[in-house]
Structures are given as C-alpha cells and as structure tokens.
C-alpha positions in Angstrom: 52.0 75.1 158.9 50.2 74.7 162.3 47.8 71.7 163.1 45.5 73.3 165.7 44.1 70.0 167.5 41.1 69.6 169.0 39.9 66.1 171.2 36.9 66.0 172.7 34.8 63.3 175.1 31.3 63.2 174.7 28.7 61.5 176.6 27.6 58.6 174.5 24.1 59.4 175.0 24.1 62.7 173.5 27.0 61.7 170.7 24.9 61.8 167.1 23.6 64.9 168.3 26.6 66.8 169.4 28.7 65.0 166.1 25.6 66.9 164.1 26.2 70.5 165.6 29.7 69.7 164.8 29.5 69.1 161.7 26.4 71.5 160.4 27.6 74.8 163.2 30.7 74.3 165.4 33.2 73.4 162.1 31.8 76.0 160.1 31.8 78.2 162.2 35.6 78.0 163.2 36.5 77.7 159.4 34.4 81.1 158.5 36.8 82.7 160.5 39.1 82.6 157.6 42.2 81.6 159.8 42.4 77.8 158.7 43.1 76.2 155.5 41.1 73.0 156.4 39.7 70.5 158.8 39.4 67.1 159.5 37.2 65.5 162.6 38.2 62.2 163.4 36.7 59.3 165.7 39.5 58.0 168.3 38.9 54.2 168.7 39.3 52.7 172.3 38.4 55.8 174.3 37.0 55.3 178.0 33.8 54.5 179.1 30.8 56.6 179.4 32.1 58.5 176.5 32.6 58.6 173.0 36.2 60.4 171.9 36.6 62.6 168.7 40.1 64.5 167.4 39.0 68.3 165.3 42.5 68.9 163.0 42.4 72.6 161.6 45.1 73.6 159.6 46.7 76.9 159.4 48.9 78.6 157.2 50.9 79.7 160.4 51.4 81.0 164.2 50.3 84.6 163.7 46.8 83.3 162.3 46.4 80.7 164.8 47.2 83.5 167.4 45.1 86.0 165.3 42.2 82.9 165.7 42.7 82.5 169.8 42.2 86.3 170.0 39.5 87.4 168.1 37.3 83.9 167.3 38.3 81.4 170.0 36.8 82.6 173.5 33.7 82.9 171.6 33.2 79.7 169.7 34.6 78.3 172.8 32.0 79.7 175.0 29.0 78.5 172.9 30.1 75.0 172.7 31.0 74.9 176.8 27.1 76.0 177.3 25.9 74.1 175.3 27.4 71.0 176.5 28.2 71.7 179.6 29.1 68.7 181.8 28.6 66.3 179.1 32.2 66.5 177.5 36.2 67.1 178.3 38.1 68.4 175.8 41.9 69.2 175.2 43.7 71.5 172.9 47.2 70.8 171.1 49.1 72.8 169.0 51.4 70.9 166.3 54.2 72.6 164.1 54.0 70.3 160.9 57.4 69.6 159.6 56.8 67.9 156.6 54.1 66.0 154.3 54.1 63.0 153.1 51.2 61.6 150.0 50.7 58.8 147.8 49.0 60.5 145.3 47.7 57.3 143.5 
C-alpha cells in the first residue's frame, strides 16, 4: 500500500472556507478518480503563525495507481486548487510505502 500525503498551510482567515471546498469538492474529487482506497484529512496542532496546517492521507492499493493518479488526475486537481487559493497556502507532497498495520479492533 501507498499513503499519498498531502499537508497544506492555509491562511487562517480564509480556513472554514477552504476546509469546506475540501471536504464537499477537492476530496471527492481526487477519490472519483478511482485510484485511492480512502482518505483521511487531519488538522496538525502547533503549526506557524498566520496559518492554519492540515495533513490529506489517500491510500492506494499501490505505485502504478499512484503513478496512474500523478499522470492522468493530478496536474489537473492540482491546478484548480493553486487558483483558487493562490497565495493564501503552501503545501507539500509525501509519498509513504506502508509496511504494516496495526488495529485494536475493540
């Protein structure tokens, strides 16, 4: 499995909003493309001022989707969120090879 990373800085003033698009267009969007099996968005305690920090987790089945996903989806789905918000966030990308799982299925 491949955890496809995601962390983005906001501007505080414009967090709700973005968080929203996220959540009701950006998200689905990405997961329509059929290449991940799910995804998380997370809010990242002690970020910097100014800005309000956020880590996207998408999960997929392997290297040749997420590659498949880069191709064809990313530069797109990319695009649209850069104009969007453009000079109001900074974002990084990490790629993760998931070794192993652990639950407590309680």
């Amino acid at each position: 499995m491949i955890l496809y990373n995601v962390t983005v800085s906001i501007d505080e003033n414009i967090h709700e909003e973005w968080l929203e698009w996220m959540k009701t267009k950006h998200i689905p969007d990405v997961m329509n493309t059929g290449c991940f099996i799910e995804s998380r968005i997370s809010r990242v305690h002690g970020e910097e001022d100014g800005g309000m920090t956020f880590a996207i987790g998408y999960l997929c089945p392997d290297k040749e989707t997420y590659e498949r996903y880069q191709a064809e989806f990313a530069p797109e789905l990319q695009r649209e969120h850069g104009e969007r918000y453009a000079g109001k966030f900074a974002a990084f990308r990490t790629l993760l090879t998931v070794l192993d799982e652990f639950r407590n299925d309680r």
